[in-house]
C-alpha positions, -999 to 999 in steps of 0.1 A, spaced: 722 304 873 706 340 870 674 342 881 651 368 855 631 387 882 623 424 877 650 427 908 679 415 899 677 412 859 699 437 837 670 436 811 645 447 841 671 474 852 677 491 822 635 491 812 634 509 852 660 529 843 643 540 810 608 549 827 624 573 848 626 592 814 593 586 803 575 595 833 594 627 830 585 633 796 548 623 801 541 644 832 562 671 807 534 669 781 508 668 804 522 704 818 527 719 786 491 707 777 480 724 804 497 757 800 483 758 762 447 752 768 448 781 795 464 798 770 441 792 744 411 799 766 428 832 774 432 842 741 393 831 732 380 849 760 403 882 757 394 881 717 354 879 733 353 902 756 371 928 731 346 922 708 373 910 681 367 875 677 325 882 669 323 854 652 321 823 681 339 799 657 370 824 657 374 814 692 367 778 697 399 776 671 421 792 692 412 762 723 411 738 693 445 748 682 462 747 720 450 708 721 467 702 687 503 703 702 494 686 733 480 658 713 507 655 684 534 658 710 518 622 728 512 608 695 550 615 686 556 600 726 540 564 719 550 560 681 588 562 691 592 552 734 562 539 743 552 516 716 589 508 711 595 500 747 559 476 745 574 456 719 609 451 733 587 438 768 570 414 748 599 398 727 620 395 761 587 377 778 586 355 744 620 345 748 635 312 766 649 306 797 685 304 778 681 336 758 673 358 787 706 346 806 724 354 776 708 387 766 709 401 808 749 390 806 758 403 777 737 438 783 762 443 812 782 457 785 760 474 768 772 514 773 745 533 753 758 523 717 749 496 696 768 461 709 767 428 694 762 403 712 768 362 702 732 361 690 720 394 693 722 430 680 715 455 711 708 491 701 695 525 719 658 524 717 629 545 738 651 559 766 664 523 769 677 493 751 661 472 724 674 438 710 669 415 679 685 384 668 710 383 638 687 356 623 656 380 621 675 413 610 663 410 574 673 451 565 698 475 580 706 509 569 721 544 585 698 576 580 708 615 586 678 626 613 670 661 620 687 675 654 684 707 674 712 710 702 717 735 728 746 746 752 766 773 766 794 798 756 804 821 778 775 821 798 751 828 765 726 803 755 727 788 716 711 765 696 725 746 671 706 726 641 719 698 618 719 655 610 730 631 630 728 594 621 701 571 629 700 532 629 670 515 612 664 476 610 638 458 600 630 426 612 619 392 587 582 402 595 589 436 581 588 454 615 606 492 619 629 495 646 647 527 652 677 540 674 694 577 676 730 570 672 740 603 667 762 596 705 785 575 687 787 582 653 769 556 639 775 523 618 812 521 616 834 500 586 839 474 608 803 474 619 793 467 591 813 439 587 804 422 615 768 426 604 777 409 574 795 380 590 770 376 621 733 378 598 747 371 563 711 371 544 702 407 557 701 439 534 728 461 544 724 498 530 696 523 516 683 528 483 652 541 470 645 510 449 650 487 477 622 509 499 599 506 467 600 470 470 598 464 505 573 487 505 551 471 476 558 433 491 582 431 520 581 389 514 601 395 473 623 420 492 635 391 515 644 373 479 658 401 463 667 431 482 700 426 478 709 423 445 689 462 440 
């Protein structure tokens, strides 16, 4: 029997694992914040004592502005890893004794892509993994998101922009979840199958109607997503 304590449980590991990340990140933001409102107070204070910036509110929007970024880049932070990594704590602490066995064996083969699992859909969330039964996956669709790359050739720097595919899913309660899988490629043919076979009343597939509706009432779109 596998004991769920934050020691030995896969689920535990992987949400460890995951924080390293974070923590990286966060103390990231907190440096760049740092370097902008010097920055800003610099540019205040140069503009003062040169006598360009005469008017005092010309310079309080130059420390206004350096806080902006800071503060968007934290907001951007908890809306897709922190609060996404809340959530998945909270469904695994919900869960029974029997589902956490099965979802810390079965993540033992989870390698960074989406898996399926007997009762569960596992996919790349917040620098981790997140998880949702097949019976309360009530939308699924692939998205092209935005990406900036960067590498090496021949010793020179370059950047690279284009779309990758994303994951979304919404859950019964109308719930987002979202998961990069621009690693792998995204939702194969045969993924999609299996979707089909293992949570046969979800919505499989975008249109603009079918986010109109579930937009407007998420409850009709559970009735008639699919046939939109």
């Amino acid at each position: 029997m596998i004991q769920d304590t934050k020691k030995n449980s896969e689920f535990h590991r992987r949400q460890r694992k995951g924080s390293i990340f974070y923590i990286f990140a966060i103390s990231l933001g907190v440096l760049v914040s740092i370097i902008c409102l010097f920055i800003g107070l610099g540019v205040a204070g140069f503009l003062a004592f040169e006598g360009i910036g005469a008017i005092p509110i010309e310079n309080y929007l130059y420390v206004l502005g350096s806080a902006v970024l800071p503060v968007a880049y934290f907001a951007i932070m908890w809306v897709y890893i922190g609060k996404p990594r809340k959530r998945v704590r909270e469904r695994y602490k919900e869960a029974s004794e029997a589902q956490r066995r099965e979802i810390n064996e079965e993540l033992k083969g989870y390698s960074g892509q989406h898996l399926f699992g007997v009762n569960t859909l596992y996919f790349k969330s917040g620098f981790s993994v997140d998880f949702l039964k097949y019976s309360d996956i009530a939308w699924i669709y692939q998205v092209n998101v935005s990406q900036l790359s960067a590498g090496f050739v021949n010793d020179v720097v370059f950047y690279s922009s284009g779309s990758a595919p994303g994951l979304i899913v919404y859950d019964c309660n109308g719930r987002k979840y979202r998961s990069p899988e621009s690693a792998y490629g995204g939702l194969t043919n045969d993924d999609v199958e299996k979707i089909k076979e293992k949570a046969p009343n979800a919505v499989i597939g975008y249109s603009k109607a079918r986010m109109k509706l579930a937009k407007k009432d998420f409850d009709s779109f559970l009735v008639s997503g699919k046939n939109i």
